[in-house]
N, C-alpha and C positions, 0 to 999 in steps of 0.2 A: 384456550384451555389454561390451567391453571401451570404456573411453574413449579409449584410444588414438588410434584416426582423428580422432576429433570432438577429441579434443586437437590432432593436429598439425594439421588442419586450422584450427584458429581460431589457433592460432600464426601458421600462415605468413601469415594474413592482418592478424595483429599486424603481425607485421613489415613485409610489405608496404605497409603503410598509414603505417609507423612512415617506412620508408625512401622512401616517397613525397611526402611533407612539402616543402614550399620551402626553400630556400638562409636564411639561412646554414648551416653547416656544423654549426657549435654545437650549432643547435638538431636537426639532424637525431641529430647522437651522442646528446643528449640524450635525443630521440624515442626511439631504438632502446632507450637503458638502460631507458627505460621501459619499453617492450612486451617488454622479458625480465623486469624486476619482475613485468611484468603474468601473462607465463609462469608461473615459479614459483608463484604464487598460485594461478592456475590448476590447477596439477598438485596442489598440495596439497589445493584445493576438491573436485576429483574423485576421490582417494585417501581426503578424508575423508569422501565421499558412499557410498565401499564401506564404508566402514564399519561405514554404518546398517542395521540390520537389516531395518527395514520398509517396505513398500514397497508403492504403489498406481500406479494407470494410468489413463491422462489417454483420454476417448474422445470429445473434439473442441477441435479448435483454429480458431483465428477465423482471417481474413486477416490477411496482415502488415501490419504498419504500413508508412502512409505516408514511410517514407524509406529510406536506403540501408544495405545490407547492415551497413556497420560502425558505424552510427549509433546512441548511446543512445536510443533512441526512445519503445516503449511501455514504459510505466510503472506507473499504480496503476488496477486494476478499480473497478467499484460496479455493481451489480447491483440492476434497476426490476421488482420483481414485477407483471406486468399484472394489476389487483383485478378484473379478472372472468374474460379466461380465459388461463391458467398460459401457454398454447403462445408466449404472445404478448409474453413477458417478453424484457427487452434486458439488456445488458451494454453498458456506458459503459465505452470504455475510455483513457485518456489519450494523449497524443504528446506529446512535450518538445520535439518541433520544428514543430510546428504545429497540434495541435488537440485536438479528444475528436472519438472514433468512436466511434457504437452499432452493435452486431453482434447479430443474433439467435441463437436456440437453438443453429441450426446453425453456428455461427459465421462468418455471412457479416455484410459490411460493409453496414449500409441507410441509413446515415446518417453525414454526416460534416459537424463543424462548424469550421469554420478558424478558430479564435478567440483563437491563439495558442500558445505555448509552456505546454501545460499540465503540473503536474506529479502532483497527487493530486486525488482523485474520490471523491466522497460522495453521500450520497443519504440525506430525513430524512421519513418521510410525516408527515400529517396537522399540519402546518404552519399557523398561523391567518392568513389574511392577507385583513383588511376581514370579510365577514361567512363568507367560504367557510373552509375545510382543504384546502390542497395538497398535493402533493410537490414538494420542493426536491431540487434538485442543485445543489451549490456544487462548488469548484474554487480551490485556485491556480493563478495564474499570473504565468510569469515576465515572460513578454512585457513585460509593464509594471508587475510589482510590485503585482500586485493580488489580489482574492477574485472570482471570477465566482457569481454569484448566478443560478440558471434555474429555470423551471417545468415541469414534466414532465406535459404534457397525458396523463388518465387513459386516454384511447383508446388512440391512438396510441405514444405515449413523445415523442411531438416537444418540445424545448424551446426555450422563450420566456423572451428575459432580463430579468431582476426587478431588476438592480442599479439603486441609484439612481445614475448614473453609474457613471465608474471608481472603485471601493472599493480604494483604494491602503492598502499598508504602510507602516508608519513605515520607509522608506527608510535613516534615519539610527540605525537601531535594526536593523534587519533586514537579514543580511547575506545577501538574494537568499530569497526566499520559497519553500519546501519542500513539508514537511509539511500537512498539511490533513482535518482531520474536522468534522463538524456533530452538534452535541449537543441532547438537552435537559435541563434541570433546575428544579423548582419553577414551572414553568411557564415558564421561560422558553427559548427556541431561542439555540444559539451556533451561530459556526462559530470553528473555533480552527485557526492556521496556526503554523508554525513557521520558522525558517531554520537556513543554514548551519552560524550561529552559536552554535545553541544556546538560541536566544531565543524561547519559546514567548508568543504573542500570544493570547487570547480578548476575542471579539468578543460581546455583546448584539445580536440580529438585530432591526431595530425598523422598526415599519412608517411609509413615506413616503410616504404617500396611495397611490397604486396598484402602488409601488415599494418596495423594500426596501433598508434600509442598516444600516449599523456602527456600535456604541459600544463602543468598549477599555473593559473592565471588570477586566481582571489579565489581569498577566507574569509569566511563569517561565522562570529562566536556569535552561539545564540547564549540565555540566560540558563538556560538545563537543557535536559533531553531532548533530543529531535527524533524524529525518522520519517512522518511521509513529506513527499512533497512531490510534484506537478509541474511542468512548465506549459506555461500559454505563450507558445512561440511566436502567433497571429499579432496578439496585442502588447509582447514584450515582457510579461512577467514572471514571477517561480514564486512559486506559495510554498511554505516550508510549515510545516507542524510541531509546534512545541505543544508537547503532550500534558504538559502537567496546565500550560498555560493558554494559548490560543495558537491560531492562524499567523502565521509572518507572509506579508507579501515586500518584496521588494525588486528591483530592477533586473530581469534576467541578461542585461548587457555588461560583462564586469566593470567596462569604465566609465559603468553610472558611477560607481561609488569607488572610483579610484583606482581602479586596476585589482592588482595583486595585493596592495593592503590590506591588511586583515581589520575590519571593521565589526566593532560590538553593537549588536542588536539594540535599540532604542526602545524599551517597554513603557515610556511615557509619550511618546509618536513627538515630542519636537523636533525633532532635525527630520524633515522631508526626503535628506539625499540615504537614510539610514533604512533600514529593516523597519516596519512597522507593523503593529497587531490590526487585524482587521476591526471595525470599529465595534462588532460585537464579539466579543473574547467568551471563551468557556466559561458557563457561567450566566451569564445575562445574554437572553434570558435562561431560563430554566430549562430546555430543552436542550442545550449546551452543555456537557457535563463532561469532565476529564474524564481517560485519559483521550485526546484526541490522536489517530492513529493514521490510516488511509487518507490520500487525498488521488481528487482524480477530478477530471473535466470533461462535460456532455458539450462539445462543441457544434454552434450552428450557424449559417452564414452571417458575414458584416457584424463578427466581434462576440454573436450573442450568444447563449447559454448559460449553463451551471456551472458550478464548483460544487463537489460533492467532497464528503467528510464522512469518517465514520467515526463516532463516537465512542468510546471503550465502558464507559462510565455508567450509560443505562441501555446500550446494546441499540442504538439508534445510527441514523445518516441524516445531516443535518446539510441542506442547500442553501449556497448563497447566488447573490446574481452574477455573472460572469463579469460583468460591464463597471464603470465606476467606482463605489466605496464597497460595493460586493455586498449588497443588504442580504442579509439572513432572509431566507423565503419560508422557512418550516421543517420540519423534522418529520423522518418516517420509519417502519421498522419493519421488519421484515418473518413475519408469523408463518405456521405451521400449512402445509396448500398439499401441494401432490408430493414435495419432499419436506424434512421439517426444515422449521423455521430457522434462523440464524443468530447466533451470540457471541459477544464478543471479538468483533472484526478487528481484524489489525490491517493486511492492505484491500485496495477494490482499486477496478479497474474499469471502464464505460468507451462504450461508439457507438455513435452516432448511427454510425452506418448499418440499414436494417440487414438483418442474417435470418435465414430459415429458423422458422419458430419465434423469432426475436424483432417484429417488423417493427417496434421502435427505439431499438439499437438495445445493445445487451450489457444488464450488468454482473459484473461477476467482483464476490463477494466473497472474502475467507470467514473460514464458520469455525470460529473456537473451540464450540463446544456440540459436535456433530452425534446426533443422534438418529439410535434406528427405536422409533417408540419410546419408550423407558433408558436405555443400553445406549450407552456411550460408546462412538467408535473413533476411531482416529480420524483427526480433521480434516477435513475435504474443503472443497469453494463450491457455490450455490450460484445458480444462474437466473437471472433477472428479466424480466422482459421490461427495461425500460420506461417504455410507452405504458405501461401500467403505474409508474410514477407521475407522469406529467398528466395524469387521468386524477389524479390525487388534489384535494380542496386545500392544494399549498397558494400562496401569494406569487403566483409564477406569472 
């Protein structure tokens, strides 16, 4: 169908919102230039979403987020395989204005934790902590500049929080905390955050008698903006997403690149021990288009799979190869089916592992701009059946 409506539709409520704004006057002219910037972008996002050739179809979406229609709200997935029976698998999903909510299969809301301004969502199993293996869910959060540390009871999903205290960011380092994955390497568990700034943090997870806390172990400034990123703990690396610019892969063991030194991201790839852009960066080709946002990985035995991406720029997911220089395989999007389609992703999240409804594993995808027909509602995440990708005439 055409974007047309769902265009003018989220326009006028630009505006609206723009021209709603309190006095002074300034700042409302201000407001409004903005929400026609905001336009234009817009219009090009969905002209370059015709673009894409390929295309799948979402056949459930969760409840909306807890806030209001114009509200940036949900934000990045992570996905609790239940280890004994599949039906019973959740979906964490974030709120930037106030919490994480777990949503079941069906995508209804069954739990919801007010725990702040969350903005990215991980999940790490077999975690050692005292004499057991857990599963972890970690979290940024803005609320107060911190890492949220939880335990994901194997029954249920319900979580229990492990922080020892508030696990705060260097504040004075960190311009408002972002990005957030949980890694492991050589035996050891990270969780690694980012900000505004460019300023990628890993953390050493180290156990505090029955609680769990942090040791900065390395820093990596990237060139601008960061937030999603990934670890491939199998094959040893952490893909970080610079949004304005590409893909960063570099070594997920800190004393590849020197410990706790803080190391500046190489965007011309000579130094090998450095951060690099994957060899096709946003942009080339043409199905690459800032901003880049989600990153996430379809893992499959002996190293292989995807790396999936979502693209902010023309409302696509762009795949590379999991394995060596990570060739770009093709871009896809994700159109109007039994719920509507999906725009503007910021996080996603994938397994492998098939789930009821989902036998070639599920992806789940934050929906910017969620509608019901015409009528914009507050943003929700849209669930994937994977195996309807790998169906898709990509170079896979």
């Amino acid at each position: 169908m055409s974007y047309l409506p769902r265009y003018t539709s989220y326009l006028l409520l630009l505006l609206l919102a723009a021209c709603s704004r309190p006095h002074p006057a300034e700042a409302v002219d201000a407001s409004v230039t903005e929400a026609r910037e905001d336009s234009l972008a817009l219009a090009a996002a969905y002209a370059g979403q015709d673009l894409i050739e390929h295309a799948v179809t979402a056949s459930v979406e969760t409840a909306s987020a807890r806030a209001g229609v114009m509200d940036d709200a949900a934000d990045d997935p992570a996905i609790w395989v239940h280890p004994v029976d599949p039906a019973r698998s959740l979906v964490f999903g974030s709120n930037k204005t106030s919490g994480l909510a777990a949503y079941n299969l069906a995508g209804e809301e069954v739990a919801y934790y007010a725990i702040g301004n969350v903005n990215n969502v991980d999940i790490l199993t077999d975690v050692p902590l005292g004499e057991e293996r857990i599963t972890l869910l970690g979290a940024s959060n803005r609320s107060n500049q911190a890492i949220d540390l939880y335990r994901v009871n194997e029954e249920t999903g319900a979580l229990t929080d492990l922080a020892d205290g508030i696990l705060y960011m260097d504040s004075l380092k960190i311009d408002d905390v972002y990005g957030f994955c949980l890694a492991r390497a050589e035996g050891e568990v990270y969780a690694i955050a980012n900000g505004k700034n460019g300023l990628m943090q890993q953390f050493r997870i180290v156990e505090r008698g029955p609680k769990l806390g942090l040791e900065l172990v390395r820093e990596v400034r990237f060139p601008s903006q960061t937030e999603g990123m990934v670890a491939d703990n199998e094959l040893g690396w952490l893909y970080v997403g610079e949004e304005a610019a590409g893909i960063w892969k570099l070594p997920l063991e800190p004393e590849a690149m020197g410990g706790g030194a803080q190391v500046e991201a190489d965007p011309e790839n000579r130094d090998p021990v450095r951060p690099r852009l994957l060899a096709h960066r946003v942009g080339q080709p043409t199905d690459l288009v800032a901003d880049v946002e989600g990153l996430t990985l379809y893992e499959l035995p002996d190293g292989t799979g995807y790396l999936v991406a979502s693209m902010q720029g023309n409302f696509s997911y762009a795949l590379f190869d999991r394995q060596g220089d990570n060739a770009y395989l093709g871009s896809f999007k994700i159109l109007d089916g039994l719920v509507d389609g999906v725009e503007e992703t910021d996080g996603l999240e994938v397994t492998q592992t098939p789930l009821p409804g989902f036998p070639g594993g599920l992806l789940v995808v934050q929906d910017g701009f969620n509608f019901e027909g015409d009528t914009i509602r507050p943003q929700n995440f849209k669930y994937v059946d994977f195996g309807r990708v790998l169906q898709l005439d990509l170079d896979l």
